[in-house]
Backbone as a ProteinNet text record, in pm:
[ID]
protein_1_A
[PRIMARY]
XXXXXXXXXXXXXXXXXXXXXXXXXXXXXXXXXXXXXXXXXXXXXXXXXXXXXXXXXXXXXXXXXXXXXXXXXXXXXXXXXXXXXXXXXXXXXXXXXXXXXXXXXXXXXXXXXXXXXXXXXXXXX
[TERTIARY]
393.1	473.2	388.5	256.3	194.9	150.1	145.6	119.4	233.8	340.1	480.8	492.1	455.9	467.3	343.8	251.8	137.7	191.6	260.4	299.5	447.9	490.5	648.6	599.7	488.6	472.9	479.2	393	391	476.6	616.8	708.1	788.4	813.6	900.3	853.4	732.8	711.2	734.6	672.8	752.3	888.2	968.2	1116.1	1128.9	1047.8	1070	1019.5	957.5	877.4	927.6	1086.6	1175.7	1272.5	1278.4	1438.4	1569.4	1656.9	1742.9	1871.8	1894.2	1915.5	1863.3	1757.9	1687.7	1575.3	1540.6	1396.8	1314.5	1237.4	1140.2	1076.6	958.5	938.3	866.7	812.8	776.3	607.1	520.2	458	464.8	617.4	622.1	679.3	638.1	610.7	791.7	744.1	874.3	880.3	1036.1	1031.5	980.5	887.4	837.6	904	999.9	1094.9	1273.1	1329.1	1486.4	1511.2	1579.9	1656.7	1749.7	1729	1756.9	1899.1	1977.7	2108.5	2197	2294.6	2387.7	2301.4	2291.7	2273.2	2409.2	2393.8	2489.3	2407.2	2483.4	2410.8	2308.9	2372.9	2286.5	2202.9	2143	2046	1975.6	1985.2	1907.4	1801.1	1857.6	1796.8	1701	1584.6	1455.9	1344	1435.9	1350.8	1252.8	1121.8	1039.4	1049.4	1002	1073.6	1070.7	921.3	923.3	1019.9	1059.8	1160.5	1273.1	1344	1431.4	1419.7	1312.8	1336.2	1325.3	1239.6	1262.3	1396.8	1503.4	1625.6	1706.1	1727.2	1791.4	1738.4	1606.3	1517.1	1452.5	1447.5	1408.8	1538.4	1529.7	1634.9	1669	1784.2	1809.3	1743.4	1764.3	1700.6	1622.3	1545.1	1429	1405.6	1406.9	1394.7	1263.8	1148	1062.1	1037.5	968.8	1006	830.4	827.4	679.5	718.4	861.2	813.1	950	1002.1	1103.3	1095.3	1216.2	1250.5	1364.7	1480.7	1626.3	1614.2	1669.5	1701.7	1832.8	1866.9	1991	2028.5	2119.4	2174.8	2300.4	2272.2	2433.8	2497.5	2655.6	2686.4	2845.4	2864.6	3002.1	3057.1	3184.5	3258.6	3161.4	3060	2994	2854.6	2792.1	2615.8	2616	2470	2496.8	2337.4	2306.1	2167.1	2099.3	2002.4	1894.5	1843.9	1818.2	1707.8	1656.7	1467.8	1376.3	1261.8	1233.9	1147.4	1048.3	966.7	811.9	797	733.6	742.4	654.3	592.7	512.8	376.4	355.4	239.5	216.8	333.8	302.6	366.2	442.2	487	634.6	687.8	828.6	956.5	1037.1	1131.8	1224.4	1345.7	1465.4	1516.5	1618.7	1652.2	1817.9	1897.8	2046.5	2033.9	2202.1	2295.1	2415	2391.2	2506.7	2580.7	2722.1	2776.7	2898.5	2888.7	2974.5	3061.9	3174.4	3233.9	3186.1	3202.2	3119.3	3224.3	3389.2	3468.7	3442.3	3378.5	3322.5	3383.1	3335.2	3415.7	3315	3349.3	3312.4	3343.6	3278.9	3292.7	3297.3	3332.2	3290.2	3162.7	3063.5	2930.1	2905.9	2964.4	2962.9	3020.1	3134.3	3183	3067.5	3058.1	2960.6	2770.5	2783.1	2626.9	2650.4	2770	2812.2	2851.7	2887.4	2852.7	2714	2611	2498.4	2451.8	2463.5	2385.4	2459.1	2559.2	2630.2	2558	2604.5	2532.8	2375.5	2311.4	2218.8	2173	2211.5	2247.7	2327.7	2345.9	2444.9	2319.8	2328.1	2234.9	2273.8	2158.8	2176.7	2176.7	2240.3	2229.6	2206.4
-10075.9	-10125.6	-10139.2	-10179.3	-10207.1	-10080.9	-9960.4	-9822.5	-9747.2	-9802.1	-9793.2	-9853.9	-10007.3	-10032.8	-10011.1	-9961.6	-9878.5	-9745.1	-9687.4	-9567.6	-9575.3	-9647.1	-9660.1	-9764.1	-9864.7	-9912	-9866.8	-9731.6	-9703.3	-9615.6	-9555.1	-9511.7	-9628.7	-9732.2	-9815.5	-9922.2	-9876.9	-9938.2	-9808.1	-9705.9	-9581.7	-9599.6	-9615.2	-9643.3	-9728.4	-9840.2	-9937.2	-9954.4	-9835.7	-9811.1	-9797.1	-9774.8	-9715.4	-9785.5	-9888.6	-9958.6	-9887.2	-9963.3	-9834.9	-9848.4	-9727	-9630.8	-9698.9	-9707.5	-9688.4	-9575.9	-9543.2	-9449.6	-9471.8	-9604.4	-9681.5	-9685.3	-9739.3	-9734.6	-9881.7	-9955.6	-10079.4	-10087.4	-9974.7	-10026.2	-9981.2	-9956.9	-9934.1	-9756.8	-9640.1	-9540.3	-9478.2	-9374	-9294.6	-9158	-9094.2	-8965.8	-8889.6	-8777.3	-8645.4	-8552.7	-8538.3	-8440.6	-8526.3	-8466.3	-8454	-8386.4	-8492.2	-8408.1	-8279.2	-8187.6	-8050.4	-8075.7	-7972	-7961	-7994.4	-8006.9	-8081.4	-8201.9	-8194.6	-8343.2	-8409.9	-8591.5	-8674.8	-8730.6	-8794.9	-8902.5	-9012.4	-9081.8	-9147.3	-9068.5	-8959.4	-8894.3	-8929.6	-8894.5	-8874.9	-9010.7	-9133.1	-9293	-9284.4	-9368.4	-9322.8	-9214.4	-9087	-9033.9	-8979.2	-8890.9	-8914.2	-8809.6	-8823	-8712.7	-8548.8	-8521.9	-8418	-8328.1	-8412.8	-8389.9	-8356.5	-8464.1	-8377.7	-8261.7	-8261.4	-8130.7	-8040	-8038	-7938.8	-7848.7	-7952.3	-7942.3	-7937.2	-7973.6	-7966.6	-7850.3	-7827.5	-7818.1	-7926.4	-7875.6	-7969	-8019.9	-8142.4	-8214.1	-8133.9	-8173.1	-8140.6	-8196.2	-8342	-8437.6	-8564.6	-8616.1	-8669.5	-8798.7	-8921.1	-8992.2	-9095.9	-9111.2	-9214.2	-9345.1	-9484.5	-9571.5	-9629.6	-9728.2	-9772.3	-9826.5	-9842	-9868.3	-9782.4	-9697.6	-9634.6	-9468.2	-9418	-9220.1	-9221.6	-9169.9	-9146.5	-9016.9	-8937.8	-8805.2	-8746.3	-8654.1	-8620.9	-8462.8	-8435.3	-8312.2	-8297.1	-8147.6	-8087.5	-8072	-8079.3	-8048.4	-7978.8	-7951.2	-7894.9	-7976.4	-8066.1	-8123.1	-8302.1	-8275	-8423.5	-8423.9	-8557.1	-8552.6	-8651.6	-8632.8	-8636.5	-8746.8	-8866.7	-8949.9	-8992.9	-9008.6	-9026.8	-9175.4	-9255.9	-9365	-9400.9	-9353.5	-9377.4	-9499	-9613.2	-9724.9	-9698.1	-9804.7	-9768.4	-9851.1	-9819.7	-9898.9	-10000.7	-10083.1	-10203.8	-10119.9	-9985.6	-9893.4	-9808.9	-9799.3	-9775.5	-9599	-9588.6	-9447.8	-9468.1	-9365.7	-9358	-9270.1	-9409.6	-9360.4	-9396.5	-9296.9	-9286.9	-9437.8	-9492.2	-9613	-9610.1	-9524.2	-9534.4	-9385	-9360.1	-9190	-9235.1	-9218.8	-9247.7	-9091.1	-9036.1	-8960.9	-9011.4	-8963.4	-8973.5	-8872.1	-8857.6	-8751.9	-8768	-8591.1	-8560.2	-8632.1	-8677.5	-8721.3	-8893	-8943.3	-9066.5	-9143.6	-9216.3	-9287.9	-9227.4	-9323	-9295.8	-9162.1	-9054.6	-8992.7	-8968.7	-8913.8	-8858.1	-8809.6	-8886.3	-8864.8	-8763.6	-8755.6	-8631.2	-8465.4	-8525.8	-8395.9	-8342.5	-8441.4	-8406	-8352.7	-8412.2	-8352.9	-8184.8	-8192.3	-8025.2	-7967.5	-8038.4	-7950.2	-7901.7	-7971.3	-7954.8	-7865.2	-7863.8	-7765.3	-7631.5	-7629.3	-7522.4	-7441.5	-7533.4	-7485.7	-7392.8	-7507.8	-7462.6	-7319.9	-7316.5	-7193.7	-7065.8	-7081.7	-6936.8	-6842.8	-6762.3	-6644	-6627	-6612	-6548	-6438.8	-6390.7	-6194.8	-6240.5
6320.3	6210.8	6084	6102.5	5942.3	5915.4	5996.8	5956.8	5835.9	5928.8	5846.6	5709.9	5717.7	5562.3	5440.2	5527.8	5426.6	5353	5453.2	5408.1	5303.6	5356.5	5247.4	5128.4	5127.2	4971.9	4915.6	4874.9	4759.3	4691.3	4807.9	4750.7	4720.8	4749.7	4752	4608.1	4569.6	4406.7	4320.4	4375.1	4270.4	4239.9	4303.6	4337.8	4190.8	4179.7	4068.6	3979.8	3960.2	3800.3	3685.1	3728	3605.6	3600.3	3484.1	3473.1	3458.9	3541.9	3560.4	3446.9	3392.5	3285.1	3129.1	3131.7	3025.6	3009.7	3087.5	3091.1	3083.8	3015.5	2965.7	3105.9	3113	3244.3	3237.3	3338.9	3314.7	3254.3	3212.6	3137.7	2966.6	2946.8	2819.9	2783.4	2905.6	2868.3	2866.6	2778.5	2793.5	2866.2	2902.7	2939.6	2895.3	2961.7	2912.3	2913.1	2979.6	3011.6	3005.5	2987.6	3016.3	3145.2	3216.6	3384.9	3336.6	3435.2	3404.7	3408.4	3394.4	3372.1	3273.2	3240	3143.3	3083.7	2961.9	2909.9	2843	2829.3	2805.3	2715	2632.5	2519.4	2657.8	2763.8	2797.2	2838.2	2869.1	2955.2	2802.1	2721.3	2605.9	2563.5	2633.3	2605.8	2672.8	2604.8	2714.6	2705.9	2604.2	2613.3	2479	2542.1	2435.9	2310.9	2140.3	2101.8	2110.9	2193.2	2243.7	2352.8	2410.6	2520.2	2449.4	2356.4	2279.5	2226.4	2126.6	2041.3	2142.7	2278.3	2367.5	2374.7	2389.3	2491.8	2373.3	2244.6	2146.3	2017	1970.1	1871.3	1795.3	1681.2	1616.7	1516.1	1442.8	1417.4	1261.9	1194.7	1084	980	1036.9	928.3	1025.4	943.5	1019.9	879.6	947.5	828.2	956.7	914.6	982.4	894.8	985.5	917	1015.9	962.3	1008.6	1149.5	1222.3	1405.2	1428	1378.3	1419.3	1338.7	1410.9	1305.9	1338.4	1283.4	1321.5	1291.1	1366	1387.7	1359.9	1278	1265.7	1309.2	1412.1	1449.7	1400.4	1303.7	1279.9	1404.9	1411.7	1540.8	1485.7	1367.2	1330.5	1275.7	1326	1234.3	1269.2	1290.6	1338.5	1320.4	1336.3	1319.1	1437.6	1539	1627.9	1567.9	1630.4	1566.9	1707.1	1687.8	1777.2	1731.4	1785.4	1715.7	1797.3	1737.5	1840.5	1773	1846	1823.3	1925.4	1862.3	1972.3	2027.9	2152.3	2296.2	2221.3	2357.7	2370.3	2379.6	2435.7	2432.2	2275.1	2232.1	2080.2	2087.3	2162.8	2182.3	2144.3	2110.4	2047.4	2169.1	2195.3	2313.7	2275.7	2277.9	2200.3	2256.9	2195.2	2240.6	2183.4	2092.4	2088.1	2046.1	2074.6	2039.7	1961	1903.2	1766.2	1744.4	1704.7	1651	1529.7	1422.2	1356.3	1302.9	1260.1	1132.7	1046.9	990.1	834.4	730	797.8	658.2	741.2	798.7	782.4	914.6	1019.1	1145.5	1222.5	1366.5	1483.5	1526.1	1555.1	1675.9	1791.7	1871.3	2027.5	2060.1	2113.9	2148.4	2237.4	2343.6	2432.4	2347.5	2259	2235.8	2127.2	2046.8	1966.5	1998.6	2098.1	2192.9	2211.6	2275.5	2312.3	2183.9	2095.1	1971.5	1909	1912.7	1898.8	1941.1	2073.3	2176.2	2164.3	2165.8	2138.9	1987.1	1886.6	1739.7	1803	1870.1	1868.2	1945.8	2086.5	2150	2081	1991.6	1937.4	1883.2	1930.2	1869.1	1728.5	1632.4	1454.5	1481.6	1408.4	1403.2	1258.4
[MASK]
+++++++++++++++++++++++++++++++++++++++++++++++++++++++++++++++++++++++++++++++++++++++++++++++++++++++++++++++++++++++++++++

């Protein structure tokens, strides 16, 4: 039996390294990556801004501030915002997904994500 709980500790603190759905992890750090597949505005919390521009590009507009940057994605009839603050380690992990209309109001965050990505995926000729 204590062979057993030698071996499952240290998955069983991995398990709890990561508050769950924030991304943050408990000593401050953020995602390096985005989970593969479909992204959602929440997949996007948590993570770091490299990971975005990965999975998105780079932003349209970019406004930084001395403990924060808001990020802005065209997405068509919407702007799709990022706002990233810096951990307790001093690293910058997205922390809200904001979408609005270009004629002014709340948007649809999901629809507007898939607008983004879409924008962004279209080949230029």
């Amino acid at each position: 039996m204590r062979r057993v709980l030698i071996v499952l500790l240290p998955l069983l603190l991995a398990a709890c390294e990561t508050a769950p759905g924030t991304g943050i992890d408990a000593r401050g750090g953020v995602m390096a990556a985005l989970p593969p597949g479909g992204l959602t505005p929440a997949s996007l919390v948590g993570a770091a801004p490299s990971a975005i521009s990965a999975r998105l590009g780079a932003p349209d507009f970019r406004r930084s501030e001395p403990e924060a940057e808001v990020w802005q994605y065209a997405g068509g009839d919407c702007s799709l915002f990022v706002y990233f603050y810096k951990t307790p380690s001093g690293a910058l992990g997205a922390r809200h997904v904001d979408a609005r209309k270009l004629e002014g109001g709340a948007a649809d965050k999901s629809a507007c994500l898939a607008a983004v990505m879409a924008r962004r995926n279209t080949p230029m000729s």
